[in-house]
C-alpha positions in Angstrom: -13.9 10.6 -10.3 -17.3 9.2 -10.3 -18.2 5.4 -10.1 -20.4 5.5 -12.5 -20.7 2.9 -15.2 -17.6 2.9 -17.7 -16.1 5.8 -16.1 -12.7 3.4 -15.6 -11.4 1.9 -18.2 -9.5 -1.4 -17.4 -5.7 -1.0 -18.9 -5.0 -4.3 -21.5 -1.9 -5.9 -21.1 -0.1 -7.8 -23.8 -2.3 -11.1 -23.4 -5.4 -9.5 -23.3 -6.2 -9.5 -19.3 -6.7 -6.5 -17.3 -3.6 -5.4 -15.3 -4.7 -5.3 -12.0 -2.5 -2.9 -10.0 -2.9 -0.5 -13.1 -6.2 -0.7 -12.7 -6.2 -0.4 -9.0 -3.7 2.6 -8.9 -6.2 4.3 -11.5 -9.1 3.7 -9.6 -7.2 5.3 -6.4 -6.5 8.4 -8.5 -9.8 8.4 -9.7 -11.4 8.1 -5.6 -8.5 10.6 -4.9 -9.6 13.4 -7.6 -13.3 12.7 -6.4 -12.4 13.5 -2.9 -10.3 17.2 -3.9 -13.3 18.2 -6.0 -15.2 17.5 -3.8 -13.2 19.4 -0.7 -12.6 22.7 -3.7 -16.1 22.6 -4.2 -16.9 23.1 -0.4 -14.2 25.1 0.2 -15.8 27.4 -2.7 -19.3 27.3 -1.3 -17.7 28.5 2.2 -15.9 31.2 0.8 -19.6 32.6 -1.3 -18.8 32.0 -4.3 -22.1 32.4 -6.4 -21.6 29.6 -9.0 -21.5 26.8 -6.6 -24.9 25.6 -4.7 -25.0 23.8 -1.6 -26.9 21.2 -3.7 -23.7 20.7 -6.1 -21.6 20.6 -2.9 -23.7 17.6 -1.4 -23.9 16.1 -4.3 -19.9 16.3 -4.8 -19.5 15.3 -0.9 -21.8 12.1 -1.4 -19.9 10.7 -5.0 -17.2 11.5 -2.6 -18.0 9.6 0.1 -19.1 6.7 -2.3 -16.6 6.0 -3.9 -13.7 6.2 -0.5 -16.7 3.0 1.3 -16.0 1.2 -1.9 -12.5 1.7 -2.1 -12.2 0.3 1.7 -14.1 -2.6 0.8 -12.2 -3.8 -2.0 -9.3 -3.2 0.6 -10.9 -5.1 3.2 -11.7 -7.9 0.9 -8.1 -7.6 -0.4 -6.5 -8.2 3.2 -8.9 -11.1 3.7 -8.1 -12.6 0.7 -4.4 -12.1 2.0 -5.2 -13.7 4.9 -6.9 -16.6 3.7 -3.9 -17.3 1.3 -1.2 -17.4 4.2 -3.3 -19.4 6.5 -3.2 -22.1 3.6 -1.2 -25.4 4.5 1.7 -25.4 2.3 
């Protein structure tokens, strides 16, 4: 998956609001399939085959690499946000 613009598509729920853990879990796929075409494509490139260039395998490594730093930064946000809510006087 790339991050590029409208690549995900937020899933509607009845009221008309995103549903976040759909949108979450899709967006993991999406970091997930990213991450295996990018590992196939170097695994290719390794084993010579002629239609992959080490240009398309950075490339595919970078997106890669991309898209896992955002992912852990909507994670680290999300445990701070955790955080923040149990520390809260009740």
């Amino acid at each position: 998956m790339s991050l590029e613009a409208g690549s995900v598509r937020m899933p509607e729920t009845g009221s008309g609001g995103a549903d976040f853990s759909a949108m979450l879990k899709q967006t993991l796929g999406a970091v997930n399939e990213t991450q295996q075409t990018a590992g196939n494509m170097t695994k290719a490139f390794e084993t010579g085959d002629a239609r992959i260039s080490l240009a398309e395998v950075m490339v595919a490594t970078q997106k890669a690499s991309v898209s896992f730093q955002g992912m852990l930064q909507v994670r680290n946000k999300l445990v701070e946000a955790y955080k923040d809510v149990m520390n809260m006087p009740v």
